[in-house]
Each structure stands twice: as structure tokens, then as C-alpha cells.
C-alpha positions in Angstrom: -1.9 125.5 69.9 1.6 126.0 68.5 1.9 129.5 70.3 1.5 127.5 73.3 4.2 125.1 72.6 6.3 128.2 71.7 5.7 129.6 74.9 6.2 126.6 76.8 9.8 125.9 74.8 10.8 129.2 76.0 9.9 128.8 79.2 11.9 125.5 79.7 14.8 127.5 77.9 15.1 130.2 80.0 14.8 127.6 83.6 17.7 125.8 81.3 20.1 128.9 81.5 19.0 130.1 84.8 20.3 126.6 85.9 23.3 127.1 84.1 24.4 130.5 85.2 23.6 129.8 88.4 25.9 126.8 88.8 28.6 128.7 87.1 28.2 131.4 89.9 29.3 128.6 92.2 32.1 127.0 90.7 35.7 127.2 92.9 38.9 127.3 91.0 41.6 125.1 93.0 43.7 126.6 95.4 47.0 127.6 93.8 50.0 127.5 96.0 53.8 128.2 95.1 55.9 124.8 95.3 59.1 125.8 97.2 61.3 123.0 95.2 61.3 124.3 92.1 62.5 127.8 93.5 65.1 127.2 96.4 68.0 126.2 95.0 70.4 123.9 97.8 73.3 121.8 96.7 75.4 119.2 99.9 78.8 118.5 100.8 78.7 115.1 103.0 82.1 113.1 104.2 84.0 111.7 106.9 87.0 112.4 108.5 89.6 109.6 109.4 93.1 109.1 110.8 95.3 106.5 110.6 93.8 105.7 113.8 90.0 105.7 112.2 87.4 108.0 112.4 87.6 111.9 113.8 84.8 112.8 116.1 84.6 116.1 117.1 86.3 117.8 113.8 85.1 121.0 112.3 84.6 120.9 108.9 84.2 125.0 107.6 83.6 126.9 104.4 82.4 130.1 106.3 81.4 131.0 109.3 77.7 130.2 108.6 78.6 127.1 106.8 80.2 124.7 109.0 79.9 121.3 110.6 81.4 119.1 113.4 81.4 115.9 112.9 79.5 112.9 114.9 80.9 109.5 116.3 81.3 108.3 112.9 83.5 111.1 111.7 80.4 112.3 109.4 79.8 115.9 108.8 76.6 117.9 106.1 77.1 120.8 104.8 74.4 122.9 103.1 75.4 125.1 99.8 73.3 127.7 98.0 75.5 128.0 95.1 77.2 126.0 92.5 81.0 127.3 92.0 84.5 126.5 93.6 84.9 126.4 97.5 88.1 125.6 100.1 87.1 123.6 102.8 89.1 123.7 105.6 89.2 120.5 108.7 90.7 121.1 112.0 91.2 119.1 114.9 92.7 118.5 118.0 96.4 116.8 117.8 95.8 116.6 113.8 97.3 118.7 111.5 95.0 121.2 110.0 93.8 120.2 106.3 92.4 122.5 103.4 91.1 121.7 100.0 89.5 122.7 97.0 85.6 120.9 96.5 83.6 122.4 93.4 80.1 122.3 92.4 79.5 122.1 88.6 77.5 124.7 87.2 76.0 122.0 85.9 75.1 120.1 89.1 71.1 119.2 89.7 69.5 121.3 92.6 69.5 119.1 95.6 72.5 116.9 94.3 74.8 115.6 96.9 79.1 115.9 96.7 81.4 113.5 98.9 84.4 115.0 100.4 86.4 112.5 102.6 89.1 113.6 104.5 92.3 111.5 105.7 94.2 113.7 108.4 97.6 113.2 109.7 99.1 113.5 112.8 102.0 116.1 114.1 105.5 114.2 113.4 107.1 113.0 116.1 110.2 112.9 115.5 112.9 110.6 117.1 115.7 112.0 119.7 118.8 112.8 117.4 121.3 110.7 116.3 125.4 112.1 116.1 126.9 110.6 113.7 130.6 109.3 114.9 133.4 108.6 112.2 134.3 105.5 111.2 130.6 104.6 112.8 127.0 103.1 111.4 124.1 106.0 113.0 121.0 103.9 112.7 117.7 105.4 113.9 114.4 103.3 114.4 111.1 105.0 113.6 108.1 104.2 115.7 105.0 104.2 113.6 102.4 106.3 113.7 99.8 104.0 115.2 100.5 101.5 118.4 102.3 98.8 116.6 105.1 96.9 117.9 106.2 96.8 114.4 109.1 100.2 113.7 107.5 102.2 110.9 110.9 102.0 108.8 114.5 102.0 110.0 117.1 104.7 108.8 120.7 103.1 108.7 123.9 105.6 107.5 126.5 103.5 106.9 130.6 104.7 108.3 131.2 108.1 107.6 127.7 108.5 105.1 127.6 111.9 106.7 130.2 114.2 107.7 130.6 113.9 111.6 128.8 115.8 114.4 125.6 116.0 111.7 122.5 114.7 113.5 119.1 113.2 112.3 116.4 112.5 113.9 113.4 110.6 111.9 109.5 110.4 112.7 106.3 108.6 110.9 104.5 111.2 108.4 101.1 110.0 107.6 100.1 112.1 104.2 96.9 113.9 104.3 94.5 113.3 101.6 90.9 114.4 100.1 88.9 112.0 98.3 85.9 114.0 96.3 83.2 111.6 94.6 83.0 112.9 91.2 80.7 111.8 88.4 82.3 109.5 86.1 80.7 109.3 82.7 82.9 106.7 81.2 85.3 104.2 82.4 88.8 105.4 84.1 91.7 103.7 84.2 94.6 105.2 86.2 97.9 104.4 88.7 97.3 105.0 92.0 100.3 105.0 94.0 99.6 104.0 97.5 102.4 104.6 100.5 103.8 101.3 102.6 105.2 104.0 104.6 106.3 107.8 104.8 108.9 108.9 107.0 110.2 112.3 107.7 113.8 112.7 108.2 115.3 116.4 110.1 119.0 116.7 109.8 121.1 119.4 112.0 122.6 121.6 109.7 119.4 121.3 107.7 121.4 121.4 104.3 123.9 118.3 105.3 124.2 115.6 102.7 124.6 111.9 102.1 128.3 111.3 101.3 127.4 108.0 100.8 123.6 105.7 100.0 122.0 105.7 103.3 119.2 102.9 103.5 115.4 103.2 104.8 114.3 100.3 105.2 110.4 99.3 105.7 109.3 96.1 107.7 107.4 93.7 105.5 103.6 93.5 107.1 103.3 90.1 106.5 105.6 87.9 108.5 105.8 85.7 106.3 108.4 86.7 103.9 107.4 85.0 101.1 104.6 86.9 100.7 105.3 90.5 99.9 104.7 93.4 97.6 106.4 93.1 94.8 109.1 95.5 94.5 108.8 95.7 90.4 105.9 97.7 90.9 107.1 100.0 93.9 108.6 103.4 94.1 111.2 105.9 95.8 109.8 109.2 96.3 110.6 112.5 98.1 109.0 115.7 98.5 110.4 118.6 96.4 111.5 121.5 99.0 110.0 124.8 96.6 106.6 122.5 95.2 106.1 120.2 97.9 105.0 117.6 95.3 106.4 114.1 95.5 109.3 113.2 92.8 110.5 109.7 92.0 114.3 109.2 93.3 114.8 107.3 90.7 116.4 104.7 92.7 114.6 100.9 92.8 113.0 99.4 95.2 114.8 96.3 96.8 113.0 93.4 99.0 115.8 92.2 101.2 115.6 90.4 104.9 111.8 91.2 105.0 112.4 94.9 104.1 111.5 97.1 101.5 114.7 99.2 101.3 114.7 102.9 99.4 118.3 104.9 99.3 118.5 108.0 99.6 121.2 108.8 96.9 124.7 110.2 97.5 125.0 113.9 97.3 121.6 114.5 98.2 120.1 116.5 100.9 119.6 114.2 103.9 116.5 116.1 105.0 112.9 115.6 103.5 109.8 113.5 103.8 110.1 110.0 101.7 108.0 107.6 101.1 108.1 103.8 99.5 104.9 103.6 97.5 103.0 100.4 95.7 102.0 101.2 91.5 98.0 100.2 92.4 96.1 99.8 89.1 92.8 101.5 89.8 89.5 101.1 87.6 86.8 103.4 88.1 83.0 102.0 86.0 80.6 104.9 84.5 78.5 106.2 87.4 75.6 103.6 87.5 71.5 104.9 89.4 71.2 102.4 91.3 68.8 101.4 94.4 65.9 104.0 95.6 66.5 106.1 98.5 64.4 105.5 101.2 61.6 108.6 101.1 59.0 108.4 103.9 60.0 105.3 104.2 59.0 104.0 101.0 60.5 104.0 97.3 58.3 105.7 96.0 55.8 109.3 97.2 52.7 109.7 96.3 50.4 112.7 97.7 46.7 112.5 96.0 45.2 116.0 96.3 43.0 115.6 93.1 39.2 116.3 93.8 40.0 118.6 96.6 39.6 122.7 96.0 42.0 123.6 99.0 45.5 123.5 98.8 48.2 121.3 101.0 50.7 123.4 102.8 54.0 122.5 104.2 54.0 118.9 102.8 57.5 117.4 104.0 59.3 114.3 102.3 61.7 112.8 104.4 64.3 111.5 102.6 67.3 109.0 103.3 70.5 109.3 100.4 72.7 106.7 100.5 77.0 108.1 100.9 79.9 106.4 101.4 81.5 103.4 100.0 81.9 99.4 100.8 83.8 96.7 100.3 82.4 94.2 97.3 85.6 92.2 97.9 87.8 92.8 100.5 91.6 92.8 100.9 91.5 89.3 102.8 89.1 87.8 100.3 90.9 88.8 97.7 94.6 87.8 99.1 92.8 84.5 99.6 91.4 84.2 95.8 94.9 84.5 94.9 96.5 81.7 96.7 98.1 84.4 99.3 96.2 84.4 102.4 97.8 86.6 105.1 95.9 88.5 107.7 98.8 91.2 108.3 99.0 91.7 104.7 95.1 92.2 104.3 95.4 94.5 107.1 98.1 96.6 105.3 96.4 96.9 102.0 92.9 98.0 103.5 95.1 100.8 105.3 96.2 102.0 102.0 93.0 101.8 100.2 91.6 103.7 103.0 94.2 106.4 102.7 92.9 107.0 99.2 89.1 106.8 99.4 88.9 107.6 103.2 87.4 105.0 106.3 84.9 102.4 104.8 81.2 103.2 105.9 78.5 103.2 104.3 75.7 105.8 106.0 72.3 107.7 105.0 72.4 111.8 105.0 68.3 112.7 106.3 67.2 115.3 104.4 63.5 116.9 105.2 62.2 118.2 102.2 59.1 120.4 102.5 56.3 121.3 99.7 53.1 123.0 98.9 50.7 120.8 96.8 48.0 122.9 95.0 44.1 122.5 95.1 43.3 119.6 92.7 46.6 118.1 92.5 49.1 115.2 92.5 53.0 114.8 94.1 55.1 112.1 92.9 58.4 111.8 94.3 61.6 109.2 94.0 64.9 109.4 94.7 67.7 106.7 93.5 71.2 106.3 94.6 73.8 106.9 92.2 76.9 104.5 92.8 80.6 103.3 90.5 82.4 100.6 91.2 86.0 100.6 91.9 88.7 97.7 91.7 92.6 98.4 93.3 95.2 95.8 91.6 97.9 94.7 93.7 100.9 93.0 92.1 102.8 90.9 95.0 105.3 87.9 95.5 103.4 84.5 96.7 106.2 81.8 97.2 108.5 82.9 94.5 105.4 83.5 92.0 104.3 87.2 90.8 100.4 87.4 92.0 97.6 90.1 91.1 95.4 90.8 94.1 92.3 92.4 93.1 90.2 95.0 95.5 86.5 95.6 94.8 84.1 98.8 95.8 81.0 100.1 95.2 81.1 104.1 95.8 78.1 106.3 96.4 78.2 109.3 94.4 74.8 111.0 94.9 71.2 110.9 94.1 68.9 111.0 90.8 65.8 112.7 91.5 62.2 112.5 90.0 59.6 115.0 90.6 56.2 116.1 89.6 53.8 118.1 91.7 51.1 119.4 89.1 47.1 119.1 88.5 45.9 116.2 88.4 44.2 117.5 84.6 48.5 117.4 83.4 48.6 113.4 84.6 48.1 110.6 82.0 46.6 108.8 84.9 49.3 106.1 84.8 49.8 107.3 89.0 53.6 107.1 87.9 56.7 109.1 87.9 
């Protein structure tokens, strides 16, 4: 009787691990595939171009020959990069003045992380038919501005015999080309920016002739109201140095008189050069904040559920929508308003200057398609969240006899935080979040 039961146990032991080994026989192991984030290495440049006049459609923006870009109806332009390092970016375009910079991305930078680069271009000065001056006479020239304005951009006046007779000038509007790069800021940054109410470019024949006396340039007021105005206490003469190029202070004031803002350029100084009166802006720029999610699919928030499944997903593609640009938070107008000072013209004038600094307000979406593999028996999570600072200009003007402050709010993209997980579903805690 118990041999029997023996034989019986063994028999049932042996069906047991027949079972057993032939399940085991059967068993898949997941499709592994390679996930072509975490190897390809891509870093973007993103901008607009602008004028004085707005936008530039039609510019080429070019690093190389194989990287380049011409920008759309909104002035934008993308640029791919495979590198982190320094690189000069040059912007051409028809009846501008060709632009170059220097961008670079940090060796530090995230794969996939986005760089602004906004470009103000300038027109070719047109200059003004000479002027002779006569002795014993006033030579007064009247510079057209830049932009259709009925407005003069600034008068030139060189009083009797300022300059030595038969010496000619001849003056034109120069708009001052300018790059604008969004870099992270990790703490708070205070600075000056000095912002122009106008630049004017002055040619004298001989080239070398010089003021024998103060000669005046004189800038219209934008407001027509004149007693509302910038106020001079906080303005500056400057003029390009002929070997640098870089603006100096002529260490002369800045008057307010008849609705002008006049500048001098000094006695026994070189007539020639490019001037410009400029407003002290006090500029605040906040820590770099992560802000909103970036639109991916169309949702905040990527999920792709391969768990379960032995065969692998190929080519998975996440469309992705990252925010650029900047915006106003409080404009010029509102703020001119906040402060008692409510003038259109002078609104006008200030968002032309903030705009020479940080390039033509717009706030757009860069489309990026990014495409995946997702392994046998696993999970994708994906998010993507704008990163943003804020900005604030500081105006000091004149209001009725009273000194004002006139504060300018923006919030400025600055690129993208990304979140990423594309692993077996064994690795997930099972929360289904990044």
C-alpha cells in the first residue's frame, strides 16, 4: 500500500515538472528597442527679427550653410544645433543692414533645451543733402526720422561761425542694431539699461572738421504735451568712439527746453560721428521661474501604456508646442496711466524703446515632433513646462512739474523643463506619474 502511494506521488511529481518546463519553453521576453531620446543629442535657437518698422519677413538667419533659416510673416525663424559651444549668427536682409552676433550654448545646457535670439536691425542711413556753412550764419539741418512720421527725428542747429566756412554736414536717422539672447537667470538682476530717444548720424566734409563752438541736437518731445516728458536728470549724451565703436558719455547734460531734448556736441570736438540722447531705464530681471505645461499632443501631460504587451512600439512621436517670446504684463500706456501721466505719444515712444532692447512683442509656439521607440512591456511618460522671468523697465519722467516713476512689466519665455521616463513597466511604482 505505501509503495503505491510512493509511486503515485512520483508520478504526480514528474506531470508537475513536465508542466513547468514546458511552460518555461514558452515564455517571451519583451521586445527591447533603443529609445532615440536619450541618444540624439539636439539643442534650438528660436527668435524674431524686427525693424523699427516691425517685423522682418523674409530674413535669413545662418550659422552655416546647413544650418539656416528664413524667417515667416511674423519675423520667426528655428534653428536646429547638434552641439553645445559658442556660435556667430549672422541676419541679412533686403534694405537692412547686415547683423552678426555671438549666441552660446552652455556646456551645461539640457538636450532638447531651447535659446532665444531676437534681432533688432537697422536700416541704411539716409543721410540729409549737405549743408555749407556761411560765416557770420546759423546752418541748421532737419533729420527725417527713420519711420514715416511727420515728426523730424532731431534737428542739428550750428550757431554763426560754429564751424569754419565752406565745411558741410549732412545728418541722417541711425537706428542701433541690437541682439536680445534669453539667458537663464538664477537669481534676481538689477541693472541700467540705457534706452535711445533718438540716434542721429552726423557726416562732415572734410571728415576731421570741428565744432569751434557748442552746436545743439535737439530731439522733439513725443508727447505734445510738454509737460509731460522724460526727465532729463536721468538722460545721457553719448557718441560712438571712432577706433572701438562703443558708445562714450559726452559728458555734457541733457537739457529739456521748447519741447526738446537738446545734447551739444562740445567745442573742439570732431563734428562727425553717430550720437545719441538716451533714457537711464532701471531694469529688474526675477530668477527664471517653470511655469505653465507645454502643450504635448495636445495635452499636458503623455502617457503611452505598453505594459502587458510582448512587442515593442516603433516610431512613437510626441508633438510638442514650447512656448517663446515675451508679453506685456503691464504695458507702457497702462502704466503712464497708473502714474497720473496718460499720454498716447508717449506710450508709443516708450514701447519703441523697450522693443529696441528685448526685440517686437509676440508671444508664439516653436512645433517640435519628437519621435520614440517604447519597448515590449513598457510605459512613456512625458511633460514639458515653460520656463519664464519677469521683467519690469522704470521710467523716471516730468508730469506737471512733478518727478514720476513709470513702471513697465514682462513676462519672458526662456525655454522649456523636460520630464521623461520611457522604461518597464516592472521600474514604475505604479503611481502612472512623472
Amino acid at each position: 500500500m505505501k509503495m503505491r502511494s510512493f509511486f503515485r506521488m512520483g508520478v504526480l511529481l514528474t506531470a508537475i515538472c513536465l508542466t513547468a518546463a514546458g511552460c518555461g519553453k514558452d515564455d517571451k521576453t519583451p521586445e527591447q528597442l533603443p529609445d532615440p531620446l536619450d541618444t540624439t543629442t539636439e539643442y534650438y535657437l528660436v527668435g524674431v527679427v524686427s525693424s523699427a518698422e516691425g517685423v522682418v519677413k523674409g530674413a535669413e538667419v545662418k550659422i552655416t550653410d546647413d544650418i539656416k533659416a528664413t524667417t515667416d510673416a511674423q519675423g520667426k525663424y528655428n534653428l536646429t544645433l547638434s552641439k553645445t559651444g559658442d556660435y556667430t549668427v549672422t541676419v541679412k536682409a533686403s534694405k537692412l543692414e547686415d547683423f552678426s552676433t555671438k549666441v552660446n550654448i552652455a556646456s551645461s545646457a539640457k538636450k532638447r533645451s531651447t535659446l532665444t535670439l531676437n534681432v533688432q536691425m537697422s536700416k541704411v542711413v539716409e543721410y540729409t543733402a549737405p549743408k555749407e556753412a556761411v560765416s557770420g550764419q546759423e546752418t541748421k539741418v532737419e533729420v527725417p526720422a527713420a519711420t514715416e512720421t511727420e515728426t523730424p527725428a532731431a534737428i542739428v542747429t550750428a550757431p554763426a561761425n560754429a564751424m569754419d566756412e565752406g565745411v558741410k554736414i549732412s545728418a541722417g536717422a541711425y537706428e542701433e542694431p541690437k541682439a536680445n539672447v534669453s539667458a537663464p537667470v538664477t537669481s534676481e538682476k538689477k541693472e541700467v539699461e540705457q534706452v535711445a530717444v533718438s540716434s542721429i548720424a552726423i557726416k562732415a566734409e572734410p571728415a576731421n572738421a570741428t565744432a569751434k563752438k557748442d552746436i545743439v541736437i535737439a530731439t522733439p518731445n513725443p508727447s505734445a504735451n510738454v509737460s509731460i516728458y522724460f526727465d532729463p536728470d536721468n538722460m545721457v549724451a553719448q557718441k560712438d568712439a571712432t577706433l572701438t565703436r562703443a558708445w562714450e558719455d559726452l559728458n555734457t547734460e541733457v537739457k529739456f527746453n521748447n519741447g526738446n531734448y537738446e545734447i551739444t556736441i562740445p567745442t573742439g570736438t570732431t563734428i562727425a560721428g553717430k550720437y545719441a540722447t538716451r533714457i537711464k531705464a532701471e531694469k529688474v530681471t526675477s530668477k527664471e521661474t517653470v511655469g505653465e505645461a507645454n502643450l504635448a499632443n495636445g495635452a499636458e501631460t503623455v502617457k503611452k501604456d505598453n505594459s502587458g504587451n510582448i512587442s515593442g512600439i516603433k516610431d512613437f512621436e510626441i508633438k510638442v508646442a514650447i512656448k517663446a517670446g515675451w508679453e506685456y504684463t503691464t504695458t507702457p500706456a497702462a502704466a503712464l496711466k497708473a502714474a497720473g501721466a496718460e499720454d498716447e505719444k508717449l506710450a508709443a515712444a516708450i514701447e519703441a524703446q523697450i522693443r529696441s532692447t528685448e526685440g517686437n512683442p509676440l508671444v508664439y509656439t516653436v512645433e517640435r515632433v519628437l519621435k520614440t521607440n517604447i519597448s515590449g512591456n513598457s510605459i512613456l511618460y512625458y511633460q514639458n513646462k515653460a520656463k519664464y522671468c519677469t521683467k519690469t523697465y522704470t521710467f523716471k519722467i516730468m508730469a506737471n512739474g512733478v518727478k514720476k516713476n513709470v513702471t513697465i512689466a514682462l513676462k519672458c519665455y526662456t525655454g522649456s523643463e523636460e520630464k521623461y521616463t520611457n522604461q518597464s513597466s516592472d521600474q514604475h511604482s505604479g503611481g502612472g506619474t512623472l
